[in-house]
N, C-alpha and C positions, 0 to 999 in steps of 0.2 A: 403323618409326619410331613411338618414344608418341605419343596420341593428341596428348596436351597441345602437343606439339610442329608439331602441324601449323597453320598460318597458317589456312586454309580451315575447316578444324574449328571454328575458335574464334569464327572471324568468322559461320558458321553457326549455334553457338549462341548469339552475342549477339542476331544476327536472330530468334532462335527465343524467346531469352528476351523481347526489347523488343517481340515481337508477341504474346506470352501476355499483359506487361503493357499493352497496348494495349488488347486484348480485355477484362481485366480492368475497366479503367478505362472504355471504352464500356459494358459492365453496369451497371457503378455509376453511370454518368450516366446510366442509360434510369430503372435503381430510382428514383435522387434526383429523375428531373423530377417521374417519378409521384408519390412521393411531396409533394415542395412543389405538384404541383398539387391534391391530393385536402389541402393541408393548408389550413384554417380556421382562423381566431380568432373565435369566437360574442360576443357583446357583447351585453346585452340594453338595450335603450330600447324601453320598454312592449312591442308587440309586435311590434318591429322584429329584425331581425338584420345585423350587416354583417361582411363579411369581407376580410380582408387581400387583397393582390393574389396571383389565381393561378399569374401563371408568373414562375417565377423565370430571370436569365441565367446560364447553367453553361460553362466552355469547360472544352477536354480536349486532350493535345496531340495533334500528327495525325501524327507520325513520330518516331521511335527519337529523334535528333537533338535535335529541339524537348523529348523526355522529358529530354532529361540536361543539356539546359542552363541556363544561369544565368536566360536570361529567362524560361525557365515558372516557374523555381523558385529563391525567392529565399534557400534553405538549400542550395543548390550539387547535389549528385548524388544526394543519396539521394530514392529514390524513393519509400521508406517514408514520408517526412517528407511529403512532398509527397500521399500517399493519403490519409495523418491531415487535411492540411490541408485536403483537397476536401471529407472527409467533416463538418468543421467549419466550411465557411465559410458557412453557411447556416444553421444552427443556432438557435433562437432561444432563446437562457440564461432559464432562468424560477427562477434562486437567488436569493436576496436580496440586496437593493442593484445591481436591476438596474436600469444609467442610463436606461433607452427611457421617453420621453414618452407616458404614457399615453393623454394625450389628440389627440394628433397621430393613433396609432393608431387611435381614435374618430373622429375628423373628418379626414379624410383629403382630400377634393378637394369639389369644388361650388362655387358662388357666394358672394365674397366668404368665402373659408375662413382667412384673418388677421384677421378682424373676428368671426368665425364663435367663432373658439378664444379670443381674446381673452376676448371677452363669457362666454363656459363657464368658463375660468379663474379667473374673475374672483368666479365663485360655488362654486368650489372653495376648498378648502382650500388655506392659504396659510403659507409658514414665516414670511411675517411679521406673521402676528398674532401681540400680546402670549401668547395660551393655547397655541398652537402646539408651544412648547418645551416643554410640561409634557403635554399631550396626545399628541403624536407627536412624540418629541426626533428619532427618525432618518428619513434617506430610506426606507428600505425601510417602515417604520411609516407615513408619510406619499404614498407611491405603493400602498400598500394599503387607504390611505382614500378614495384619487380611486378608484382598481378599483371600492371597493365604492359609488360615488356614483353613478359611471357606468352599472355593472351593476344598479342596484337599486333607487336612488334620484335618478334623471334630473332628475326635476321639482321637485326640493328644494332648495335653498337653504343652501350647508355654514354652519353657525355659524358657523366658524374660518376662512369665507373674507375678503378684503379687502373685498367690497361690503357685507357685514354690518357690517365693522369702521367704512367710511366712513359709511353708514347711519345707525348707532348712534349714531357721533360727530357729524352734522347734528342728529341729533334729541336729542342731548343739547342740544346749543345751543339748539334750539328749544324745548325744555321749559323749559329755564334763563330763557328768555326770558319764555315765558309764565309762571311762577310768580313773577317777577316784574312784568311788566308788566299781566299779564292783571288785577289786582285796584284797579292804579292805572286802567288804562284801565276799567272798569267803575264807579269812585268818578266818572272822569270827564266820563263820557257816559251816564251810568244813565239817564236820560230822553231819548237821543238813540236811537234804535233805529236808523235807518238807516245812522249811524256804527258804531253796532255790529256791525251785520250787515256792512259792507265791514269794519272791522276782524278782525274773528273767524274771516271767510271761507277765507283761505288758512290761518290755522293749523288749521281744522277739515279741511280736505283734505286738510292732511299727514298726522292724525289720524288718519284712513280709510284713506292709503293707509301706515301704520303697520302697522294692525289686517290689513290682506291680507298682509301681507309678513312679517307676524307668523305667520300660518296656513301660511307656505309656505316658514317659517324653520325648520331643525334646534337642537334648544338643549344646550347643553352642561353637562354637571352637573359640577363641578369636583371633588363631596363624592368621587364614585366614580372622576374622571376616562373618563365615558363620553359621546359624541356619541351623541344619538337621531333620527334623520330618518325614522322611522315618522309616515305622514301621523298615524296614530291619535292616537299619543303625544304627538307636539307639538298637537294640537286640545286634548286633555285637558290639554296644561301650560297651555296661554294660556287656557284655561275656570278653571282653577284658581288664576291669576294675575294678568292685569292685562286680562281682556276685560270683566266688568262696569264697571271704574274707567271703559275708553275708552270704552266706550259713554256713560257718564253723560257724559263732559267732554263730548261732541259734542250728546246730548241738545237743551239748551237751545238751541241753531241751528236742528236739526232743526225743533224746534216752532216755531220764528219763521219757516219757508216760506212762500212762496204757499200752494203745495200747501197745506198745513193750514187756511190761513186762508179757502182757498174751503170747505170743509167747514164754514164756520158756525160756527168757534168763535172766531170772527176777533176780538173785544177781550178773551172773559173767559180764554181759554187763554194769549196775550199778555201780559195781566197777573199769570198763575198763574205764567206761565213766569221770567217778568221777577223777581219778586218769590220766588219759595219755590223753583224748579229751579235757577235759576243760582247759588248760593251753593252747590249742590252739585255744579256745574260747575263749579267755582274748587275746593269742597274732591277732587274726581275728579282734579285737575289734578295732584295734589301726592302722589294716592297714588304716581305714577311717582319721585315725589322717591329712593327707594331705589334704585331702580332705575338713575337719574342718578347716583347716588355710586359705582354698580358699573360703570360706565360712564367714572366720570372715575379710578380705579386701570387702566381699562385706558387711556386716555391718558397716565399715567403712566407705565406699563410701555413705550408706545408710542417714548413721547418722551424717554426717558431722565430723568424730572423727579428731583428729591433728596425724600426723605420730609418735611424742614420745607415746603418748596413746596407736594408736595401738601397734607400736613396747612394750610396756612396758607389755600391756595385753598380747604379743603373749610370751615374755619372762616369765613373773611369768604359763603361759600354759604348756612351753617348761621345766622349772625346774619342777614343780607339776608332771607332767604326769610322767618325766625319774627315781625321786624317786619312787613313788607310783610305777610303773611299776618293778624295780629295786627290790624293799622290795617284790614284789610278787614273781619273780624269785629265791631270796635267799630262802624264804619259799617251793617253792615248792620243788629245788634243797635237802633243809634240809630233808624235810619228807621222802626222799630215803636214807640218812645216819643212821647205824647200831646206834648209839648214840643221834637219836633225840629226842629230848625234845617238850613236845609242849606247847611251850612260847605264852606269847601274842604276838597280834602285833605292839603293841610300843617295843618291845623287840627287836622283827625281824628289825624292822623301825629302832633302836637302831643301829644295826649291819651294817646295807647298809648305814648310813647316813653318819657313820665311816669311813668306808670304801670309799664311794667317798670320803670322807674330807680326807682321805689318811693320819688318824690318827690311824689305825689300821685294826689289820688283820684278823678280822672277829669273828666270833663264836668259844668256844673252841672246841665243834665238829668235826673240819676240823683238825684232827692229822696226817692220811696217807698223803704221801707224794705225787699223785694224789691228793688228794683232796683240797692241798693248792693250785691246779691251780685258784679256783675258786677265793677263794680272792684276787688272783693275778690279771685273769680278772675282778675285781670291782673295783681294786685299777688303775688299766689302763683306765676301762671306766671314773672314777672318774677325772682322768688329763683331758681326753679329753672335760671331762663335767667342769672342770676348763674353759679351754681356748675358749669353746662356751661360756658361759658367761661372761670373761671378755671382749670379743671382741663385744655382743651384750651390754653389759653395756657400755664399752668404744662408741662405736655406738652415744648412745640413748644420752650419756656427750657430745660428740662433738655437737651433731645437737644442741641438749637445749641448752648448753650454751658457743661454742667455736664463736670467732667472724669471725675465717676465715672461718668456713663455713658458717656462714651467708653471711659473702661478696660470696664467690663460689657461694651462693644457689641465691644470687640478681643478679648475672653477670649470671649465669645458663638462670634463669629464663628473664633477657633482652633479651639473645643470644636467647633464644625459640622466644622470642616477634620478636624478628629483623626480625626471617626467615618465620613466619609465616605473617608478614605484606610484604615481601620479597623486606627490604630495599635496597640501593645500598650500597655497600661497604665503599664509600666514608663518607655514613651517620653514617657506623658503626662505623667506626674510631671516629665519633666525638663523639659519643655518650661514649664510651668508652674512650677516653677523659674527660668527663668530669664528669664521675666517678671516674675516678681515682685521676684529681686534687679536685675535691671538698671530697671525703672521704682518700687519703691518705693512700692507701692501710688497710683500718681501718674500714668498714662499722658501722654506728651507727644510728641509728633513733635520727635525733634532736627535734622531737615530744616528746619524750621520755625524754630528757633530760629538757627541755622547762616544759615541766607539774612537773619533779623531783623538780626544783628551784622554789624559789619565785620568788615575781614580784621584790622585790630590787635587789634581786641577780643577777639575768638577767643584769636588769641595769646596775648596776656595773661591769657587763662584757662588756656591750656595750661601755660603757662608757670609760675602760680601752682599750680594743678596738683601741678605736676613738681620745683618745686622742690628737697625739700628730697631726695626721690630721687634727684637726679642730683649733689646736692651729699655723697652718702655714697659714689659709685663713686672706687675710691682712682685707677684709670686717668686720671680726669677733675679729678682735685684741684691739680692744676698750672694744668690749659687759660683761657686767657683766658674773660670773661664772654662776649664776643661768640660766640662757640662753642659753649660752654653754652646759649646761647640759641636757636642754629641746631639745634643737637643737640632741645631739647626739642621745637621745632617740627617735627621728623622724626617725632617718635614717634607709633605708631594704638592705638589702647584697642581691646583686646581682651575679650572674657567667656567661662572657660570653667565648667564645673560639675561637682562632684564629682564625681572617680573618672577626670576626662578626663585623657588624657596632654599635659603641655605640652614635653618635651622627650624623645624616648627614645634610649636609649642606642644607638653605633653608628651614628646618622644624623651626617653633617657639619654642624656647624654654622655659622651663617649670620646670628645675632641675639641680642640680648637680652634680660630683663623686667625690669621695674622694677613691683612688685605695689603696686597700688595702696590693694585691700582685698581679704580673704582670707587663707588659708594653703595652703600650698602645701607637700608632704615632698619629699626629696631620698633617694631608695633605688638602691641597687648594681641590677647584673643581675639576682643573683640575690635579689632584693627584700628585702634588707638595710637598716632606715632609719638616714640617716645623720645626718639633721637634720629642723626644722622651719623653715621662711620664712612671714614674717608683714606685714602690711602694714609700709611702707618699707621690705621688703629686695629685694636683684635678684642676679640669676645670669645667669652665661653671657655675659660680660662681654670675655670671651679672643675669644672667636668672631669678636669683629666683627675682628682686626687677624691672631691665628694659624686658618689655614686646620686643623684638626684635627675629629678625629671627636667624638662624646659619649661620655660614657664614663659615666652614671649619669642613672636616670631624674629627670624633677620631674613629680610627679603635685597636680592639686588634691585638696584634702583639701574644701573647703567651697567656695560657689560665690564664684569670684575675678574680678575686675576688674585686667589688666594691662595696661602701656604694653609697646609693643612696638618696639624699634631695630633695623632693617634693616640689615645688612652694607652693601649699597648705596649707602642714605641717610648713613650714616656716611661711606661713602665719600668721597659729593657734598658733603658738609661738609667734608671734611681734606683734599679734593684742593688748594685754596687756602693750606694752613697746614701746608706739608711737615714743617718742624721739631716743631712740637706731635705732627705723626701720626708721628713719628721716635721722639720720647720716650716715646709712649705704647706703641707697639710695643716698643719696648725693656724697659719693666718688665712687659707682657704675658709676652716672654719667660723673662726673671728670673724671675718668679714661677712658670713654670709650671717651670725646673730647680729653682728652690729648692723646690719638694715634689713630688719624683719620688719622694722616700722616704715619704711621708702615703703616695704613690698604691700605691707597692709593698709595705706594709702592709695597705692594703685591697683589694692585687691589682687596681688600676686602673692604666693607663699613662699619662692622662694626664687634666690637670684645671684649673678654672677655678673660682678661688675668686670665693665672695659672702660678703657680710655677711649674718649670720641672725641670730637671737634664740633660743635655748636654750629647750627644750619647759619647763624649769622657772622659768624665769626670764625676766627683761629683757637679761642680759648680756650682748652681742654674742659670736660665736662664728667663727672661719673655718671655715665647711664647702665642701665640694667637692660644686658640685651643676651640674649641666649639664642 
């Protein structure tokens, strides 16, 4: 007897095969433990190392049985499948755009490990700062800046994280605050010192703890698009930037300590301080002023604001501050004149407001002939503070509400779209084209104007419109007005631009035009012209009542503006007015026997006439254009 044939044989060699694949498979669990136990993940924090967990859980099945069935293996018998899948289910993907939480990875277990990751998070990098999309647009860009944060730079502080962003945004407040207030409350209490010192107190602590958090922040250069959290490089940026200014603003506190004061310099350093340091504590205040405006684009970005908002908020900033700043100068200026007075400071505020209105010249105090420099220089800064405001207000009027920048700012913004989809030139043309004929050098949202009208209004623009269109279709020259009227209201304006086809031959049709502005030719198959159409004529007229194919193309010649009739909408109109849609079908018919002979003259079968206008002339013409 063949082997094949013997029951016992076969059943011995499945036993034989299902136990080599058994074996096989115990191998390769003993490789795989070994291996995930000897496998690592190094992390560095300073001179720390941690590693993933050692033992991974592996199962295998334990009999022929359990190999071939559905519950070991969720791809049915094959066991091939199933060795691939053991070999891959451990695996750890290191391609790009891989989902795994970095920092999960990192902080893995211990005390309070939800508050632990939080807080880390929190001084990572974050997809929702404003800089984020332009720094790291993707996940895989963005999971490679936590890797190299974690691995290298532990104890730094990401730019682009959320607590820099909230940070920044307290202390923009708080600068905005003192830049304003800090010159009022100093006109206020100049002789109260002890007011001063609890006033002062807390915003100089912010101040300080600004300057540390400043040395332990990464800053981000937007020129190159690069993050730097090298301790070195960020000390040398804030050395370079804004650490002498914070120093100065805190200065004059400093020197009003105890601590100083027991050192013996207790009234004449007081008085030094009071009088010649703090006016450069006020002006230390304001160098951040730039800094604050780069600071309020990113709460714009934040918060979705519109460009007149911000531009509006950044100008009522820009007049506040140059007053308020302004009126502290003239006061401090004053206190050294042999004649000073000690006015309030609506009084001082009086004099400087004057003075830039460049309605007057100042204080009577200013009598020596030196000293009228001074109102000279406020009445100069005053012009100059003129013409920054009218240029930011004129600004903020063109964008709200001029239309030519709106057309600029929709042709701006196409021209962006073109190059970043990186069309061909050919397509730009048309495109611009066909802005230009449909808005008229004029940009306007017909959304806009469509919600302003009512519904009859509308109408009666369509209607007027259409008139004189639909008063030359000979199908329609019977039809009641009220028809007429329904009719016009069916119709949608269309635009198409030279060279585009508006009807081609062979296709069934299903509608009409009535061209509004434009010319349009009428050419056979084989691009034969037959005619020219010009505003107020229409074609394709048969369509809407005989079911038939095209039989001749209509291409634009220049860019055209057409109403367009729906078979459909026709329909929805003459469903109520059977007799009319009786008549009109009837001479659609007529007309299209009575020139079977045009049509087999020019080798077409069949045809729908329009009214045209003659390439040389005005005089109407029957051509066959579909």
């Amino acid at each position: 007897m063949p082997e094949q044939n013997n029951p016992g044989t076969s059943i011995m060699q499945k036993n034989s095969r299902s136990s080599a694949v058994l074996r096989s498979k115990s191998h390769h669990h003993k490789e795989s433990k070994m291996h995930h136990t000897e496998y690592k993940t190094h992390l560095r924090d300073g001179s720390k190392l941690r590693e993933l967990p050692q033992q991974v859980p592996h199962s295998v099945p334990k009999s022929p049985s359990e190999l071939h069935s559905n519950k070991f293996s969720p791809f049915g018998n094959d066991v091939t499948v199933n060795k691939y899948r053991q070999d891959t289910k451990y695996h750890h993907c290191t391609l790009p755009g891989e989902p795994t939480d970095v920092l999960t990875r990192y902080i893995e277990a211990g005390v309070w490990v939800g508050l632990r990751r939080s807080i880390r998070r929190a001084l990572m990098i974050s997809s929702k700062h404003p800089y984020t999309k332009y720094f790291a647009p993707s996940l895989y860009r963005r999971k490679e800046e936590e890797t190299r944060q974690l691995l290298l730079y532990y104890h730094i502080i990401h730019p682009l994280s959320m607590f820099t962003f909230y940070f920044e945004m307290f202390m923009f407040f708080v600068f905005a605050f003192k830049g304003i207030a800090n010159p009022i409350i100093l006109m206020v209490f100049h002789d109260d010192k002890q007011s001063l010192r609890a006033i002062f107190y807390p915003s100089n602590v912010l101040h300080i703890l600004l300057i540390l958090t400043s040395l332990c922040t990464g800053y981000y250069d937007n020129s190159q698009n690069v993050v730097y959290m090298k301790r070195r490089l960020i000390v040398l940026n804030y050395l370079q930037s804004y650490f002498i200014t914070d120093i100065l603003a805190i200065l004059p506190q400093l020197l009003r300590t105890e601590t100083v004061n027991r050192l013996g310099f207790n009234y004449d350093l007081k008085t030094y301080s009071t009088r010649f340091i703090t006016p450069i504590f006020i002006a230390a205040n304001y160098a951040r002023y730039i800094w604050c405006l780069r600071i309020l684009r990113q709460l714009r970005l934040y918060f979705g604001l519109s460009i007149y908002a911000y531009q509006t908020i950044r100008l009522i900033m820009n007049a506040l501050t140059a007053v308020v700043f302004s009126v502290y100068i003239l006061f401090t200026i004053m206190k050294f004149m042999p004649g000073y007075i000690k006015d309030s400071v609506l009084k001082h505020s009086e004099h400087v407001v004057k003075m830039l209105m460049m309605v007057s010249y100042g204080p009577p105090v200013f009598k020596q002939m030196h000293e009228t420099v001074c109102p000279m220089i406020f009445i100069i800064i005053g012009f100059v503070f003129h013409l920054i405001m009218l240029i930011h207000g004129a600004e903020i009027w063109l964008k709200f509400f001029s239309k030519d920048y709106k057309q600029s700012a929709v042709y701006g913004a196409t021209e962006a779209y073109m190059r970043y989809r990186a069309l061909p030139m050919s397509l730009r043309e048309r495109i611009y084209l066909y802005l230009d004929f449909r808005y008229q050098g004029h940009f306007y949202k017909e959304s806009v104007i469509r919600n302003a009208t009512s519904v009859a209004l509308r109408r009666e623009i369509l209607l007027t419109m259409t008139q004189k269109s639909i008063e030359k279709v000979e199908l329609f020259e019977n039809c009641p007005v009220i028809i007429l009227n329904k009719i016009k209201a069916s119709l949608v304006s269309n635009i198409y631009l030279p060279g585009d086809v508006i009807i081609k031959s062979g296709t069934t049709g299903h509608c009409m035009f009535f061209i509004l502005a434009g010319t349009v030719v009428v050419t056979t198959t084989d691009n034969k012209e037959l005619c020219y159409l010009r505003d107020g004529s229409h074609f394709g007229e048969i369509a809407l009542v005989v079911n038939i194919k095209r039989v001749a193309n209509v291409i634009a010649v220049t860019a055209c503006e057409l109403f367009k009739l729906d078979r459909n909408h026709f329909w929805e109109v003459m469903k109520n007015h059977p007799q009319a849609y009786n008549n009109i079908k009837t001479m659609a018919t007529e007309r299209v026997a009575n020139t079977s002979q045009s049509i087999a003259d020019i080798s077409i079968r069949d045809s729908i006439f329009s009214t045209a206008t003659n390439r040389s002339g005005d005089k109407p013409e029957i051509a066959i254009a579909y």
